[in-house]
PDB file of N, H, CA, C and O in Angstrom:
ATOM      1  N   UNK A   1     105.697  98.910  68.546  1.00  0.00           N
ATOM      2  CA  UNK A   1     104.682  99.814  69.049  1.00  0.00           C
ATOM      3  C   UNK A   1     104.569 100.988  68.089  1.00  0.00           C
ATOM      4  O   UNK A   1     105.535 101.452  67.484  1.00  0.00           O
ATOM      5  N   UNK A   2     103.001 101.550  67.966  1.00  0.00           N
ATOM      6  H   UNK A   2     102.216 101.173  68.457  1.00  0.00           H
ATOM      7  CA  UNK A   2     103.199 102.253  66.772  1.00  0.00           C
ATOM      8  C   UNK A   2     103.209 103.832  67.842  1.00  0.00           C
ATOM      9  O   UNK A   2     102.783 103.660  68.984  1.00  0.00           O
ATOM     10  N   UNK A   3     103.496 104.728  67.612  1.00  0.00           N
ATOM     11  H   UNK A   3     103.841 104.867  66.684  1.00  0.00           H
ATOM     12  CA  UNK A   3     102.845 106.630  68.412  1.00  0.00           C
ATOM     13  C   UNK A   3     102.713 107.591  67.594  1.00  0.00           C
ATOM     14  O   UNK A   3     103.318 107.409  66.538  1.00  0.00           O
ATOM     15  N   UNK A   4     102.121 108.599  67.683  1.00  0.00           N
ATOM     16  H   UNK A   4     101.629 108.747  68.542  1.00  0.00           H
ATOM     17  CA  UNK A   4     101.655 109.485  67.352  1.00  0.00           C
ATOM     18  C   UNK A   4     103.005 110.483  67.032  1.00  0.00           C
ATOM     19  O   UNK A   4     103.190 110.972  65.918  1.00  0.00           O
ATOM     20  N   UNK A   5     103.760 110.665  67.996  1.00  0.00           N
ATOM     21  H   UNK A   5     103.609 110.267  68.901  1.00  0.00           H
ATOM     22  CA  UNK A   5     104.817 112.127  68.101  1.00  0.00           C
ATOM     23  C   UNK A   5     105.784 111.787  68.405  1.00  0.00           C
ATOM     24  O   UNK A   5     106.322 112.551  69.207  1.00  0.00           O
ATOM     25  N   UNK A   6     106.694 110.393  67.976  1.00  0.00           N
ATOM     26  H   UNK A   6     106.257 109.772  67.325  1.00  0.00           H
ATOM     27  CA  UNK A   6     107.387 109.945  68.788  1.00  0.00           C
ATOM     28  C   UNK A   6     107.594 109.426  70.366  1.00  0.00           C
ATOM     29  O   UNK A   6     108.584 109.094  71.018  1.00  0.00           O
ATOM     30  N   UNK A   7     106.527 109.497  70.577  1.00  0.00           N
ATOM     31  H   UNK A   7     105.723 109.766  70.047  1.00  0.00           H
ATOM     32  CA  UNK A   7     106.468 109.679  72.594  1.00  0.00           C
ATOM     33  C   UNK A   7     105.711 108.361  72.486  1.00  0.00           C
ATOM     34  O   UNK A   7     104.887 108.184  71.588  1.00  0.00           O
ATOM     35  N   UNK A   8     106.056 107.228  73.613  1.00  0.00           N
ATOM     36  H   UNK A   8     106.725 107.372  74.343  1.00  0.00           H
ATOM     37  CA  UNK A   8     105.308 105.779  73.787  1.00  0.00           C
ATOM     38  C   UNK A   8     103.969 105.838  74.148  1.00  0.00           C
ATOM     39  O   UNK A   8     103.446 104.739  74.333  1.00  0.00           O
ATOM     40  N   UNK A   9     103.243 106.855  74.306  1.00  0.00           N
ATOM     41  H   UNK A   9     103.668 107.748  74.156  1.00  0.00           H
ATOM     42  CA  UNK A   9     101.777 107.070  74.955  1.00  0.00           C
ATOM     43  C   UNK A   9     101.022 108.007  74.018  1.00  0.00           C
ATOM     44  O   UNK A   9     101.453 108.990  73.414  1.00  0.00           O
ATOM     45  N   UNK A  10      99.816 107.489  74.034  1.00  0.00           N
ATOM     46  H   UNK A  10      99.466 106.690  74.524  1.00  0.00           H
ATOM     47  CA  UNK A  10      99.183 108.361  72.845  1.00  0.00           C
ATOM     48  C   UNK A  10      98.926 109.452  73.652  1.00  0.00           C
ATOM     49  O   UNK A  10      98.730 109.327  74.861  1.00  0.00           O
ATOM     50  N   UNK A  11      98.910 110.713  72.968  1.00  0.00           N
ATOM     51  H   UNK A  11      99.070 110.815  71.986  1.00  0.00           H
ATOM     52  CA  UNK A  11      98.943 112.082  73.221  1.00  0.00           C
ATOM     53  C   UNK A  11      97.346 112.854  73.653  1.00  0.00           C
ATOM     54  O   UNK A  11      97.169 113.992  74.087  1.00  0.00           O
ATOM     55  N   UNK A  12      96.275 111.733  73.342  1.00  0.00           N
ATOM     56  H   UNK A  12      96.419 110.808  72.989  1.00  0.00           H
ATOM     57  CA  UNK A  12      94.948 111.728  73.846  1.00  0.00           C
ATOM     58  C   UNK A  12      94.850 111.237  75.642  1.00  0.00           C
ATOM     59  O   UNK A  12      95.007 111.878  76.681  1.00  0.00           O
ATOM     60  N   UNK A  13      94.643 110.353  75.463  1.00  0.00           N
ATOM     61  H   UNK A  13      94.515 109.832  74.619  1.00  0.00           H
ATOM     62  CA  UNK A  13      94.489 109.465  76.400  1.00  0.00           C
ATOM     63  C   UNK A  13      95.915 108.894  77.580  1.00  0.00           C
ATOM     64  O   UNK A  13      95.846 108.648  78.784  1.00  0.00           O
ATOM     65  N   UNK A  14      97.106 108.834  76.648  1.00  0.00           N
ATOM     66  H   UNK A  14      97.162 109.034  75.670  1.00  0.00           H
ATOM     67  CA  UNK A  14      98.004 108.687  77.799  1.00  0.00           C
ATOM     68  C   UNK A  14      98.066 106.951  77.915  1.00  0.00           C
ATOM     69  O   UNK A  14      98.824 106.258  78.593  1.00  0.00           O
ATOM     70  N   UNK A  15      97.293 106.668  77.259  1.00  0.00           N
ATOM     71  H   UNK A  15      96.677 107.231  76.708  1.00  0.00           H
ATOM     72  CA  UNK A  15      97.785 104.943  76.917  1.00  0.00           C
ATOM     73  C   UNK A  15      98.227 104.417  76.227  1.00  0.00           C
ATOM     74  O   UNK A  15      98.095 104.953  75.127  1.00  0.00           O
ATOM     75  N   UNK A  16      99.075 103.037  76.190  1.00  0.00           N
ATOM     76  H   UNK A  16      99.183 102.602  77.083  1.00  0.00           H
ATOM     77  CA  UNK A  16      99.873 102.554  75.015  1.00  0.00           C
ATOM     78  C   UNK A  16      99.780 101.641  74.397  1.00  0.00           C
ATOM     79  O   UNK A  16      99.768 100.596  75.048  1.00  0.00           O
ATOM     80  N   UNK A  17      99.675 101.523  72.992  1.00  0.00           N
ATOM     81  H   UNK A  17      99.685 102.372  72.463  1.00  0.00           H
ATOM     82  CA  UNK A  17      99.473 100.157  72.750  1.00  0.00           C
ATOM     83  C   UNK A  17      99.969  98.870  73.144  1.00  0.00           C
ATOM     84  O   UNK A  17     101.190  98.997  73.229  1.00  0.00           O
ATOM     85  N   UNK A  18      99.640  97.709  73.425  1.00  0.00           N
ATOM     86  H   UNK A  18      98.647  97.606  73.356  1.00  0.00           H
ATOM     87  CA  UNK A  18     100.199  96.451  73.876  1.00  0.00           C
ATOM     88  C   UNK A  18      99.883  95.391  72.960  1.00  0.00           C
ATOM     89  O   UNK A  18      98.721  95.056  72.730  1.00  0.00           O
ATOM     90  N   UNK A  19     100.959  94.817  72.393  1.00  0.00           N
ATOM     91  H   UNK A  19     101.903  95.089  72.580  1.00  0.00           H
ATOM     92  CA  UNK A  19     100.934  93.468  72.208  1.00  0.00           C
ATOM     93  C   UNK A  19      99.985  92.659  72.798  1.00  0.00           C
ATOM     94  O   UNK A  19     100.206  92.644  74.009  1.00  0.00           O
ATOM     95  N   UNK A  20      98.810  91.820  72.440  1.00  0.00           N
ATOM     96  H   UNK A  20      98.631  91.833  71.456  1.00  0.00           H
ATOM     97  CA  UNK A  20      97.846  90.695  73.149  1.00  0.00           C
ATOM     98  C   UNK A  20      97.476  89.075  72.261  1.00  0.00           C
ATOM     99  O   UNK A  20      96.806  89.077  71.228  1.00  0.00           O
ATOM    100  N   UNK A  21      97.899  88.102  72.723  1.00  0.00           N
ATOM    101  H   UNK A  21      98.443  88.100  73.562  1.00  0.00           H
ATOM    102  CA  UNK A  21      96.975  87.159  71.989  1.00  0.00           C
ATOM    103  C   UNK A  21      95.649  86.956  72.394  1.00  0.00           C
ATOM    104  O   UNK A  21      95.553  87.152  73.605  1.00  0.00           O
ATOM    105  N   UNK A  22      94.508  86.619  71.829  1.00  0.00           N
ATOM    106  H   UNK A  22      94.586  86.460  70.845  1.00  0.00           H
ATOM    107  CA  UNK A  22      93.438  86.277  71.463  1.00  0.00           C
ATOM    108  C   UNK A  22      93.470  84.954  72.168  1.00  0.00           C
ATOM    109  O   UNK A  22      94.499  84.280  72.120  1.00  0.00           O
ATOM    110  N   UNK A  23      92.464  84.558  72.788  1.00  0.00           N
ATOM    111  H   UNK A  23      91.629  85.106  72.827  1.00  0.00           H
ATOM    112  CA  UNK A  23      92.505  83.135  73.522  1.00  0.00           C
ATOM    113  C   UNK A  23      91.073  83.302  73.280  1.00  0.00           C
ATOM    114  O   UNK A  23      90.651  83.052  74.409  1.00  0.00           O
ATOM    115  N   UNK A  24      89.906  83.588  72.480  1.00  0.00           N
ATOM    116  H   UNK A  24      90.248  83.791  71.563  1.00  0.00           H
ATOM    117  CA  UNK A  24      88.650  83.140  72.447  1.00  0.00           C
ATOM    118  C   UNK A  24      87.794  84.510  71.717  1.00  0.00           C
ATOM    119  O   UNK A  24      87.989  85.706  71.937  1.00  0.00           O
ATOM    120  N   UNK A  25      86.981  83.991  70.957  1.00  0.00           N
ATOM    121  H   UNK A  25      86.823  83.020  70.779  1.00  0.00           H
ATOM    122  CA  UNK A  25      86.360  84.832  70.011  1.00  0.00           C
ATOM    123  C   UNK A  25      84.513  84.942  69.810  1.00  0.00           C
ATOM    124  O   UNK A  25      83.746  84.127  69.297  1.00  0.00           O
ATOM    125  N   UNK A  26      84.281  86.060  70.336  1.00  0.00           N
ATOM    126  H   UNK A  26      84.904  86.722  70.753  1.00  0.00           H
ATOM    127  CA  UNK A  26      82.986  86.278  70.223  1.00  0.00           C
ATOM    128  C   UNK A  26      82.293  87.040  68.491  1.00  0.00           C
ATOM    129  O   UNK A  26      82.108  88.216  68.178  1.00  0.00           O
ATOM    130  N   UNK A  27      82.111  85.972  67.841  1.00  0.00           N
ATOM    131  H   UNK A  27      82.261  85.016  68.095  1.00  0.00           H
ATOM    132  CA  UNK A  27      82.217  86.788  66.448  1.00  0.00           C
ATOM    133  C   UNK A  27      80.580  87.272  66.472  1.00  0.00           C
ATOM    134  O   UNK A  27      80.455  88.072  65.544  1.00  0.00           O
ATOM    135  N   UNK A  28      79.860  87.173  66.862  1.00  0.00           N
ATOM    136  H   UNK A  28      79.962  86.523  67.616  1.00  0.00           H
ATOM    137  CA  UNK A  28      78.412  87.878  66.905  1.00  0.00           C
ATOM    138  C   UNK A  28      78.782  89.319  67.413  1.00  0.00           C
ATOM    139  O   UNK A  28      78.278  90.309  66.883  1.00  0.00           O
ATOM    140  N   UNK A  29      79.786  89.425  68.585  1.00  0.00           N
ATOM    141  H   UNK A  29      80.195  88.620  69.015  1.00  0.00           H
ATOM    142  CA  UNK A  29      79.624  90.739  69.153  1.00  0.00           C
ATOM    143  C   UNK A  29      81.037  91.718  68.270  1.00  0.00           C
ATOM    144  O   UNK A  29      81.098  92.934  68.093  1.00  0.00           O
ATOM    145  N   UNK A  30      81.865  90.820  67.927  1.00  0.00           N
ATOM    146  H   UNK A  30      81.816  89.832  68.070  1.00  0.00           H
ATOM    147  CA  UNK A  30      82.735  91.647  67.228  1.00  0.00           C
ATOM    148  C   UNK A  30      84.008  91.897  68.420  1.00  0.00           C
ATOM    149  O   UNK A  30      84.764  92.866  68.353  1.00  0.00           O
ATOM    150  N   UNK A  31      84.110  90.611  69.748  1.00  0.00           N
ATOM    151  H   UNK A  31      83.495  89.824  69.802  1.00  0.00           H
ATOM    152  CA  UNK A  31      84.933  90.915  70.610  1.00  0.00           C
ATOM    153  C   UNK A  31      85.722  89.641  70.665  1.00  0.00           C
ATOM    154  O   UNK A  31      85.295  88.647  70.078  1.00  0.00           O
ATOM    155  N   UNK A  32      87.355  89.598  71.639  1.00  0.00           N
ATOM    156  H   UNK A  32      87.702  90.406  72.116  1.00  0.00           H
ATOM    157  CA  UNK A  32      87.799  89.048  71.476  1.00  0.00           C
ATOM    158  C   UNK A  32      88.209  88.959  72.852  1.00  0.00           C
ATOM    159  O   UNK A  32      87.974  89.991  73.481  1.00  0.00           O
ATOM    160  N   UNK A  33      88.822  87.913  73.590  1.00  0.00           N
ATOM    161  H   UNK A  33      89.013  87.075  73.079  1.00  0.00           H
ATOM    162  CA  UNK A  33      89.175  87.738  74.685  1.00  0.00           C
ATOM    163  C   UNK A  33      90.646  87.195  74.442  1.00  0.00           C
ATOM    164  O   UNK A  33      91.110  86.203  73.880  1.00  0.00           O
ATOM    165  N   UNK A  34      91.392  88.746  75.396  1.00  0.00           N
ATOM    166  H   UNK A  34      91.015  89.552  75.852  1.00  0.00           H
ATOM    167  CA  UNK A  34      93.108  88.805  74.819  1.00  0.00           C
ATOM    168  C   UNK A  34      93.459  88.725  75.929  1.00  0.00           C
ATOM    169  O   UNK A  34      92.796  89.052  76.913  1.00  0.00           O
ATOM    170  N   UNK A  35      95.144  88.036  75.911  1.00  0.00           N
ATOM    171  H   UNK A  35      95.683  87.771  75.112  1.00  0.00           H
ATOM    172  CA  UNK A  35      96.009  88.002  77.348  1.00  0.00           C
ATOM    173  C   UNK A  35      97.526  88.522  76.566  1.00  0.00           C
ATOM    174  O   UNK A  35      98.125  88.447  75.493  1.00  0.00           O
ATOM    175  N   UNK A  36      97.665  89.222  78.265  1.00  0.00           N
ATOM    176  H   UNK A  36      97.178  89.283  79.137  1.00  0.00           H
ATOM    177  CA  UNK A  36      99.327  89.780  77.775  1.00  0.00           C
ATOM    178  C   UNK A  36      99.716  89.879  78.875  1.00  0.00           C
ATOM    179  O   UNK A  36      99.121  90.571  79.700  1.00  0.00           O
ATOM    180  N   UNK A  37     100.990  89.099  79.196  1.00  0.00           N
ATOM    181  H   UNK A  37     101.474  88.536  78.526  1.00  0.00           H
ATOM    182  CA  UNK A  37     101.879  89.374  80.627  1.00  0.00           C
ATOM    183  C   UNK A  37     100.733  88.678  81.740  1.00  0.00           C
ATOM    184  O   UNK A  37     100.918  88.990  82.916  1.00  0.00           O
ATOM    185  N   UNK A  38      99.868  87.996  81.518  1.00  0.00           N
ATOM    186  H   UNK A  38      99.719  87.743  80.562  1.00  0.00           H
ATOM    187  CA  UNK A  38      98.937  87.178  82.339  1.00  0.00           C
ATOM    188  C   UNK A  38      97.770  88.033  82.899  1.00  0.00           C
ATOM    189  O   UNK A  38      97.084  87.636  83.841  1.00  0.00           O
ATOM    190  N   UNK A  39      97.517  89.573  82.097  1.00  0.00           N
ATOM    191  H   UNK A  39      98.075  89.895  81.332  1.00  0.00           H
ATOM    192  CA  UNK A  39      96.449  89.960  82.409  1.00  0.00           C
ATOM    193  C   UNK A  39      95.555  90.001  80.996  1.00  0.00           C
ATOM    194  O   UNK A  39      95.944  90.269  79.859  1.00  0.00           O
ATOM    195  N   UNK A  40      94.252  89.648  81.459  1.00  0.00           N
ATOM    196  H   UNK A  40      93.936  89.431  82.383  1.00  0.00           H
ATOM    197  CA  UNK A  40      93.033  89.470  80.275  1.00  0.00           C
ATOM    198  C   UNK A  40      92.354  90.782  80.204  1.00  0.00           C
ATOM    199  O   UNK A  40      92.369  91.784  80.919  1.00  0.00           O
ATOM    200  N   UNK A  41      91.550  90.338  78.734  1.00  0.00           N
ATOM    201  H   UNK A  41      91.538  89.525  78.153  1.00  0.00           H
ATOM    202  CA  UNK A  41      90.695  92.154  78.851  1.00  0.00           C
ATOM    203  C   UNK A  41      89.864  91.695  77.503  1.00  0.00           C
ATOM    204  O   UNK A  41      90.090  90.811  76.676  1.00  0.00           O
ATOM    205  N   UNK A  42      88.886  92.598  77.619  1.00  0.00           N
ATOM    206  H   UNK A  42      88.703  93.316  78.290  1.00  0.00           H
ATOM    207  CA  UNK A  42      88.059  91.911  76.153  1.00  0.00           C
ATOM    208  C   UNK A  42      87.750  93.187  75.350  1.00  0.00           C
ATOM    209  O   UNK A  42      87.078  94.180  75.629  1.00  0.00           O
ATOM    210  N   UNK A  43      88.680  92.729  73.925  1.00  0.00           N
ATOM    211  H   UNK A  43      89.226  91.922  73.698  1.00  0.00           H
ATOM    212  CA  UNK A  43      88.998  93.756  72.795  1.00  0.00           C
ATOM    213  C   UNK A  43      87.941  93.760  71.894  1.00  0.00           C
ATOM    214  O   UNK A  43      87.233  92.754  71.848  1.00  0.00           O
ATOM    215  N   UNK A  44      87.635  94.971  70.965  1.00  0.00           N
ATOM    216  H   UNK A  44      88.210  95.789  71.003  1.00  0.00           H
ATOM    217  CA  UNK A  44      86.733  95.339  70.167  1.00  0.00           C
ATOM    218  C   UNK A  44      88.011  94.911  68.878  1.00  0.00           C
ATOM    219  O   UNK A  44      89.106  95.438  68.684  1.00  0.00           O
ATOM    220  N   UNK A  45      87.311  93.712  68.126  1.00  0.00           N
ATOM    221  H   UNK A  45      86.422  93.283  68.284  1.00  0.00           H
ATOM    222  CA  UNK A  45      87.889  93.433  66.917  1.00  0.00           C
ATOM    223  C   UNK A  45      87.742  94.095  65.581  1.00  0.00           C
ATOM    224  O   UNK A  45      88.589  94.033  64.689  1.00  0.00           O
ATOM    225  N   UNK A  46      86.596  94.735  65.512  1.00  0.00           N
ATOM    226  H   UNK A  46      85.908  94.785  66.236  1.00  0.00           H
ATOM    227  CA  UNK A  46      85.746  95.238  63.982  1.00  0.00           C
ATOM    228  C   UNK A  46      86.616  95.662  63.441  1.00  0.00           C
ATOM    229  O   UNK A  46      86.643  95.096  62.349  1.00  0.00           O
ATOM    230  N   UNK A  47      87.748  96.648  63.546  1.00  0.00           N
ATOM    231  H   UNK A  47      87.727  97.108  64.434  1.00  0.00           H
ATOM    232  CA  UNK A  47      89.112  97.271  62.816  1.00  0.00           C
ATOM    233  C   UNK A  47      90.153  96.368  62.385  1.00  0.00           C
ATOM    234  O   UNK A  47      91.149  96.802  61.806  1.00  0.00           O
ATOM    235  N   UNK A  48      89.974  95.024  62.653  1.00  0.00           N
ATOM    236  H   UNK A  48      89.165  94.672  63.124  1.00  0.00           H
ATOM    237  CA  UNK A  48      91.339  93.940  61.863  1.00  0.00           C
ATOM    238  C   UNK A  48      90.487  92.820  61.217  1.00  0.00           C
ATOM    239  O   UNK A  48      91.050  91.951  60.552  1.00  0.00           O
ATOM    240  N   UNK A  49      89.132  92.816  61.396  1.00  0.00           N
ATOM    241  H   UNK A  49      88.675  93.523  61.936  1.00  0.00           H
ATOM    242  CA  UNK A  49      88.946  91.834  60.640  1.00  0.00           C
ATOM    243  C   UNK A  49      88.698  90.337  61.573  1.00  0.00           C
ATOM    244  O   UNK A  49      89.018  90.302  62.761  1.00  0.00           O
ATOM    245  N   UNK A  50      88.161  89.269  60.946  1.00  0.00           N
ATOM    246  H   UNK A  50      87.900  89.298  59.981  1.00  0.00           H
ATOM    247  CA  UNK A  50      88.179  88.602  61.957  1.00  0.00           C
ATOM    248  C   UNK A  50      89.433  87.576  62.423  1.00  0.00           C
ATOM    249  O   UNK A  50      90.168  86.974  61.642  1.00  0.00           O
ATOM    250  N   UNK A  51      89.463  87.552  63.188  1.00  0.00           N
ATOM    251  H   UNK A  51      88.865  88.042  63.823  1.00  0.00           H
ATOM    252  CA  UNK A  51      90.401  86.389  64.354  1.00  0.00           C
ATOM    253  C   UNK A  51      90.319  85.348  64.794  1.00  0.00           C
ATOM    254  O   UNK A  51      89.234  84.772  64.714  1.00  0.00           O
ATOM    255  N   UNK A  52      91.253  84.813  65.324  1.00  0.00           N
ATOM    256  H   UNK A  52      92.135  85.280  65.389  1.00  0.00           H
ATOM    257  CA  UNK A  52      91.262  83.296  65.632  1.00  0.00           C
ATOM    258  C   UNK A  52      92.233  83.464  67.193  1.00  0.00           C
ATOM    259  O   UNK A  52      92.914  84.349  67.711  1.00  0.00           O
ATOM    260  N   UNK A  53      91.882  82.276  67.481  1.00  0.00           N
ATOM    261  H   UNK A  53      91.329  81.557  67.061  1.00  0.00           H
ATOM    262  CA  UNK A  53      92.736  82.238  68.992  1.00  0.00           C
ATOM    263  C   UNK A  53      94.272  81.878  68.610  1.00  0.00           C
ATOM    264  O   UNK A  53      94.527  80.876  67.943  1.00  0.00           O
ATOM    265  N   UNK A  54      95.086  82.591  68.988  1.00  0.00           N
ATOM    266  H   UNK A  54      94.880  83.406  69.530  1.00  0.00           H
ATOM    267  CA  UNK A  54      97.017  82.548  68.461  1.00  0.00           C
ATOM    268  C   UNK A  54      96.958  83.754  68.130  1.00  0.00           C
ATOM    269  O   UNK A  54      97.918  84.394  68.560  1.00  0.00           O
ATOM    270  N   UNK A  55      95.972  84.543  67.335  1.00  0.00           N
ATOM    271  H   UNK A  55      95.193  84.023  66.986  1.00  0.00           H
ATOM    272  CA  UNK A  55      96.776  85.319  66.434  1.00  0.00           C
ATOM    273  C   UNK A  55      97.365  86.540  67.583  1.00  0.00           C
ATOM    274  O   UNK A  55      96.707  86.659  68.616  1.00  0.00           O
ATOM    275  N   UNK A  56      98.315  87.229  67.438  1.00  0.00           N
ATOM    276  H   UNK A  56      98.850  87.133  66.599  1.00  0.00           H
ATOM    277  CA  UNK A  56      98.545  88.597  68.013  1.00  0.00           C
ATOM    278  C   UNK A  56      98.134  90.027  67.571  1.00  0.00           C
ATOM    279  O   UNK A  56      98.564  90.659  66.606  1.00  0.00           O
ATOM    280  N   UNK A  57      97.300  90.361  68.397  1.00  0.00           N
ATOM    281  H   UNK A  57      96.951  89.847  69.181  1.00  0.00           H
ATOM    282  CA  UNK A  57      96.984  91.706  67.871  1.00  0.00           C
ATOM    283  C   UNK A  57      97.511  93.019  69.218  1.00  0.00           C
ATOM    284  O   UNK A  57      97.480  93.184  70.438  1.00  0.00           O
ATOM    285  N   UNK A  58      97.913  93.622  68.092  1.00  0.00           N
ATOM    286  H   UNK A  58      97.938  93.488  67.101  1.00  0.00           H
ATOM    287  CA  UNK A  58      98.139  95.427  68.797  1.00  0.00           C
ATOM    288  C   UNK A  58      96.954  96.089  69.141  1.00  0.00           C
ATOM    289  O   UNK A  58      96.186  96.484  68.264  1.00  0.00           O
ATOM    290  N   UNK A  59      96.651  96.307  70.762  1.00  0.00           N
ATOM    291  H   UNK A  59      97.275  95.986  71.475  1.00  0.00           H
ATOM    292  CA  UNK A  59      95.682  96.590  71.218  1.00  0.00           C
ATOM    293  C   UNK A  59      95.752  98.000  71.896  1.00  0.00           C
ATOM    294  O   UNK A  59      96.582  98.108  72.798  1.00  0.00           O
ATOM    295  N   UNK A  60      95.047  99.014  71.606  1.00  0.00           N
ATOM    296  H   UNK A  60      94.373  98.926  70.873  1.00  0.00           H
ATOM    297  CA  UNK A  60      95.163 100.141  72.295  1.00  0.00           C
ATOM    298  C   UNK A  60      93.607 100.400  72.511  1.00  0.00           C
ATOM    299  O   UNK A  60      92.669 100.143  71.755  1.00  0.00           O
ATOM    300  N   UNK A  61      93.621 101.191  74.214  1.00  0.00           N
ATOM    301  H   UNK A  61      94.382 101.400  74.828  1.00  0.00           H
ATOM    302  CA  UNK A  61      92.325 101.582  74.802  1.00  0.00           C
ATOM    303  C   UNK A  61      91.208 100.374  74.445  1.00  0.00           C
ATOM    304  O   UNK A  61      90.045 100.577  74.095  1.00  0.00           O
ATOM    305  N   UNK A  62      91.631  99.515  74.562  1.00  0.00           N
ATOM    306  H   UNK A  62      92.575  99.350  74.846  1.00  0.00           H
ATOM    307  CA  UNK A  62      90.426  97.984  74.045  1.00  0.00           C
ATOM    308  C   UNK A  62      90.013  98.327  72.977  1.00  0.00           C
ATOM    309  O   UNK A  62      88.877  98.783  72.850  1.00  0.00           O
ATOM    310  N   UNK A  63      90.687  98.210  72.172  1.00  0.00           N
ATOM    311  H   UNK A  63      91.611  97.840  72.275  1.00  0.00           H
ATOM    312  CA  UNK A  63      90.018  98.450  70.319  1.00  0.00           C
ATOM    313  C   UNK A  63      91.582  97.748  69.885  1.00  0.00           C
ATOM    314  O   UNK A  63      92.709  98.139  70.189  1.00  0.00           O
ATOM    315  N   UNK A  64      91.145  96.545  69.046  1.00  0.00           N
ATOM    316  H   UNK A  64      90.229  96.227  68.799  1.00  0.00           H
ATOM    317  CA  UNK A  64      92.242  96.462  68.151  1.00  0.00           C
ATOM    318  C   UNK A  64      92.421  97.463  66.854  1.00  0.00           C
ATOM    319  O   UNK A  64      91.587  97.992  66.119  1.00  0.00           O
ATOM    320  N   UNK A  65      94.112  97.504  66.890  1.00  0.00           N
ATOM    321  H   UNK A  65      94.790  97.074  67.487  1.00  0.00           H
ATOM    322  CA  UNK A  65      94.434  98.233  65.496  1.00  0.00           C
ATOM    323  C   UNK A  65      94.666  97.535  64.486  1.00  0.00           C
ATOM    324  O   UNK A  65      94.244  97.664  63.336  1.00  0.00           O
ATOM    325  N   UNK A  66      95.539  96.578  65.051  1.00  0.00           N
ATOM    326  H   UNK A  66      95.882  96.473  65.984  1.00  0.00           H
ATOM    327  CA  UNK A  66      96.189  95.895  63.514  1.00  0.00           C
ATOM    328  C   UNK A  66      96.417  94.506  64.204  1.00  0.00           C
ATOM    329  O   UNK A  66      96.367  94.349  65.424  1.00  0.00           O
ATOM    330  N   UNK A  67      96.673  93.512  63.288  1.00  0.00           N
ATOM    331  H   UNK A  67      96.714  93.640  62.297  1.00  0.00           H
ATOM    332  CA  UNK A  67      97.716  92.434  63.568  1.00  0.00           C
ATOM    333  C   UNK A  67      99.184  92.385  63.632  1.00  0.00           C
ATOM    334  O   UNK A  67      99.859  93.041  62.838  1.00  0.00           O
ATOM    335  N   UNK A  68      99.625  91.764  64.387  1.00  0.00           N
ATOM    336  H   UNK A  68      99.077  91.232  65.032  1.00  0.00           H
ATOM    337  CA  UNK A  68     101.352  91.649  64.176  1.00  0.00           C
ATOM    338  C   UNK A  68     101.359  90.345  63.996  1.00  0.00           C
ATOM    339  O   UNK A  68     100.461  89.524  63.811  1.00  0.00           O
ATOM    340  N   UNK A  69     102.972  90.249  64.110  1.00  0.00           N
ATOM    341  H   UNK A  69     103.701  90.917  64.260  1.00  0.00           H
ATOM    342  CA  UNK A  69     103.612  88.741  64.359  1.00  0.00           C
ATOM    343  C   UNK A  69     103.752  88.538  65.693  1.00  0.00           C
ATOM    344  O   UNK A  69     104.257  89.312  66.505  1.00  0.00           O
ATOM    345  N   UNK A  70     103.142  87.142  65.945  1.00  0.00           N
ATOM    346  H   UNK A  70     102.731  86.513  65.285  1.00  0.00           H
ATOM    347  CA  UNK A  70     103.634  86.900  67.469  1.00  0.00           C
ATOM    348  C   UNK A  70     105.052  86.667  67.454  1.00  0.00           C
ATOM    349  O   UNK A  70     105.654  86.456  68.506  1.00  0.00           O
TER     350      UNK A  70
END
């Protein structure tokens, strides 16, 4: 997990990034449909580039940041 000040919650908003895989890809809109811990949510990809279903991305406030390793 990446933070701002040392503290697990970003210092804006109060949310944290999460680990998500990608299970389906809207590449016209630039979104991605992610699961983590068995809840779904649909991420704004434009900041990593494009994706595939497996990959893991670090997701904060529905905007991906980066890729990891699953």
């Amino acid at each position: 997990m990446t933070d701002c000040h040392g503290d697990e919650r970003c210092i804006t908003c109060g949310d944290v990034a999460v680990e998500m895989t990608v299970l389906r890809v809207d590449t016209e809109r630039d979104l991605a449909l992610c699961e983590a811990e068995g809840e779904r949510e649909t991420v704004e990809i434009a900041l990593v580039g494009p994706v595939a279903p497996g990959d893991a991305l670090l997701v904060h406030a529905g905007t991906a940041l980066q890729r990891t390793t699953a």
